[in-house]
C-alpha positions as CSV (number, residue, x, y, z in Angstrom):
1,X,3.0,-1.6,9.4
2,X,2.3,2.2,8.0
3,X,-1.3,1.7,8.8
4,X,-1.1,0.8,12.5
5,X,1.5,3.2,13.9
6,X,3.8,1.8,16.1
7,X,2.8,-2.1,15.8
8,X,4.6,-2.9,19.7
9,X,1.8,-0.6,21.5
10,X,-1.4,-2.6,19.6
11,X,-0.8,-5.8,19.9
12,X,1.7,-8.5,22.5
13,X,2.8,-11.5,20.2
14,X,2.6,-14.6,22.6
15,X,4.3,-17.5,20.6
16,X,2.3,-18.0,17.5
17,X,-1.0,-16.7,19.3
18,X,-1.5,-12.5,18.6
19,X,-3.6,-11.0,21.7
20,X,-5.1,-7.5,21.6
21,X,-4.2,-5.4,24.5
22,X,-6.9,-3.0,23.7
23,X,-10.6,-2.6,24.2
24,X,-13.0,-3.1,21.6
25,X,-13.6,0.7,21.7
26,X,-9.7,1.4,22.3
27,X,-9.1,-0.2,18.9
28,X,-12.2,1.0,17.2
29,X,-10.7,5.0,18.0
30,X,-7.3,3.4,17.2
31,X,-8.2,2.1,13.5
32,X,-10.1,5.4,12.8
33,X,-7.4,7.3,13.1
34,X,-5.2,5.3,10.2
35,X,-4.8,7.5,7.0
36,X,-5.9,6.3,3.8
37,X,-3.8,8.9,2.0
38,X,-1.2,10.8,2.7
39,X,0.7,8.5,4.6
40,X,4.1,9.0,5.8
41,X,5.5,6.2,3.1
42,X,3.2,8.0,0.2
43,X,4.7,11.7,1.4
44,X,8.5,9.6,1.3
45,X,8.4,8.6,-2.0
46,X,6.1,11.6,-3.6
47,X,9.0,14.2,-2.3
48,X,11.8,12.2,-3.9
49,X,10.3,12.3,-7.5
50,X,9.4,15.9,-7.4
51,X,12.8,16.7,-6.0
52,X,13.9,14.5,-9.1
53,X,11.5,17.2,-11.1
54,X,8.7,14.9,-12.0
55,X,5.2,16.0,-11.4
56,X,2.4,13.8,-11.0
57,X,-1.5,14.1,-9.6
58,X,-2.1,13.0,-6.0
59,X,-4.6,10.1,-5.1
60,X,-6.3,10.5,-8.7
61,X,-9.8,9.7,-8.7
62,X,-10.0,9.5,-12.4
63,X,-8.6,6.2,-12.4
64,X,-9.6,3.1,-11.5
65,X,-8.2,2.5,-7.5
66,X,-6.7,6.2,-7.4
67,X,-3.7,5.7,-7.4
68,X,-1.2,7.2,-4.6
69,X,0.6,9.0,-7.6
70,X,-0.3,9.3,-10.9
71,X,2.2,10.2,-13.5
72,X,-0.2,11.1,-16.4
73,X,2.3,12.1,-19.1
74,X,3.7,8.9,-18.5
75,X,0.9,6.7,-17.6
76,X,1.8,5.2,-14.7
77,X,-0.1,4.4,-11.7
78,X,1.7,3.5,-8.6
79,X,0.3,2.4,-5.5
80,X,2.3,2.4,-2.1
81,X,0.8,-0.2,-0.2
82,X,0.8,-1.0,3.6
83,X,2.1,-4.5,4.4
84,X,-0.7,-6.1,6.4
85,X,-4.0,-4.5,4.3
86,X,-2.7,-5.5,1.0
87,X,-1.4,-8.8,2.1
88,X,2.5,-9.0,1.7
89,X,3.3,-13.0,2.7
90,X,-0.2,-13.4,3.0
91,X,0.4,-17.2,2.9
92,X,2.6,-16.6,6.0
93,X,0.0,-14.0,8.0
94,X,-3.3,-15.6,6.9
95,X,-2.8,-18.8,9.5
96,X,-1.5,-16.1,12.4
97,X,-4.5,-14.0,12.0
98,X,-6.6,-17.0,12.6
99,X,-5.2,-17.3,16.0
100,X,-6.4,-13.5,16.7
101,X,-8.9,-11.2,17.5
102,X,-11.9,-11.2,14.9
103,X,-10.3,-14.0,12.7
104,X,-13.6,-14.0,10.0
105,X,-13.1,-10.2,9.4
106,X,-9.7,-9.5,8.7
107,X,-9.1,-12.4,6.5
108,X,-12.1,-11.5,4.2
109,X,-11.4,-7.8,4.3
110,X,-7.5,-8.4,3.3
111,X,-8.2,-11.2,0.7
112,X,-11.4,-8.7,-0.3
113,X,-7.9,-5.8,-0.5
114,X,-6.1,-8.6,-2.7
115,X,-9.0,-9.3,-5.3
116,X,-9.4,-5.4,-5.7
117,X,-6.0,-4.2,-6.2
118,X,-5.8,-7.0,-9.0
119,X,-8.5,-6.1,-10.5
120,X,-7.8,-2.8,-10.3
121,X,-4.7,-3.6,-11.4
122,X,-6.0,-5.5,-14.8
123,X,-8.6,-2.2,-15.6
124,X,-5.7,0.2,-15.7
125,X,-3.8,-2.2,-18.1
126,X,-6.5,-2.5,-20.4
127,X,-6.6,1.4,-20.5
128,X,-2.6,1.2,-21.7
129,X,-1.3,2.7,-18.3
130,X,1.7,0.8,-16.5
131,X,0.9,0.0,-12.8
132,X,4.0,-0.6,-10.0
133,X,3.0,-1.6,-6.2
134,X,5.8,-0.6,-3.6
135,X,5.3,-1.8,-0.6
136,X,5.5,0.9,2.6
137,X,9.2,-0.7,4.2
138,X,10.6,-0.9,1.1
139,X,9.7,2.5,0.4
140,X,11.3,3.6,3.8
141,X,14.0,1.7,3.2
142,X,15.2,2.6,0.3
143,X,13.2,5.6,-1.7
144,X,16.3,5.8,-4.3
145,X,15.4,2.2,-5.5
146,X,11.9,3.0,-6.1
147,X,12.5,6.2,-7.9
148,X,14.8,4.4,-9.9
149,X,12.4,1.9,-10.8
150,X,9.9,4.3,-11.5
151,X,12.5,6.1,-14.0
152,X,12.9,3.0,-15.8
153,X,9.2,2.1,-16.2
154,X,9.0,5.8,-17.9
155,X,12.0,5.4,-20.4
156,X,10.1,2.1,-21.0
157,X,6.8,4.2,-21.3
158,X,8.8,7.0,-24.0
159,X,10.4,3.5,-26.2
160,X,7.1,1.9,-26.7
161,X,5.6,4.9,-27.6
């Protein structure tokens, strides 16, 4: 996960149970260290498109969620979410994070994550803007896809003009 650095040095997976090898204090310095913006996956898929010659505005505030990157000739939001704050297989992670450290909090703040980027989601498509969530491995994985996609949600933008 983009948000935690290196996943293997916060936490020991014992069987289904996830312990915290931190302190309270340890983790507390840990977690306020994560970015909100300008993230390694954000920076990954922002240098491909301007590489490709598109610009776009950075974290734009004059949207509802800022977007990561905002393509305003285009309208197009896009949002470059980490896997475990926005809840990728959260069907899958919800029971696991039961089993761990603070169970109460991180379920409400990621399904409070969930509700916000939907809505969120549903503002900027009543305001006629086209929204697209990437999430951070498959941006790492493969960038080209994503710009791709992005390309295609703009010629679709330009035909529906």
């Amino acid at each position: 996960m983009i948000y935690l650095r290196h996943e293997s040095e916060l936490v020991s997976i014992i069987g289904e149970f996830i312990m915290d090898v931190l302190t309270q204090e340890q983790r507390r310095k840990s977690m306020q260290h994560n970015r909100s913006r300008d993230t390694s996956i954000e920076v990954t898929l922002r240098k491909a498109l301007w590489h490709k010659g598109y610009r776009y505005r950075k974290n734009y505030k004059g949207l509802p969620g800022s977007p990561d990157i905002a393509l305003t000739k285009y309208k197009l939001a896009i949002f470059c979410d980490g896997e475990f704050f926005h809840g990728k297989d959260w069907e899958i992670k919800k029971p696991r994070l039961q089993n761990g450290a603070n169970p109460e909090f991180w379920i409400s703040k990621i399904e409070r994550n969930i509700r916000r980027d939907h809505e969120n989601d549903q503002r900027l498509l009543c305001m006629g803007w086209t929204v697209i969530h990437f999430w951070g491995k498959d941006i790492l994985k493969d960038t080209g896809t994503c710009v791709r996609v992005i390309e295609e949600a703009i010629i679709d933008n330009m035909l529906n003009k």
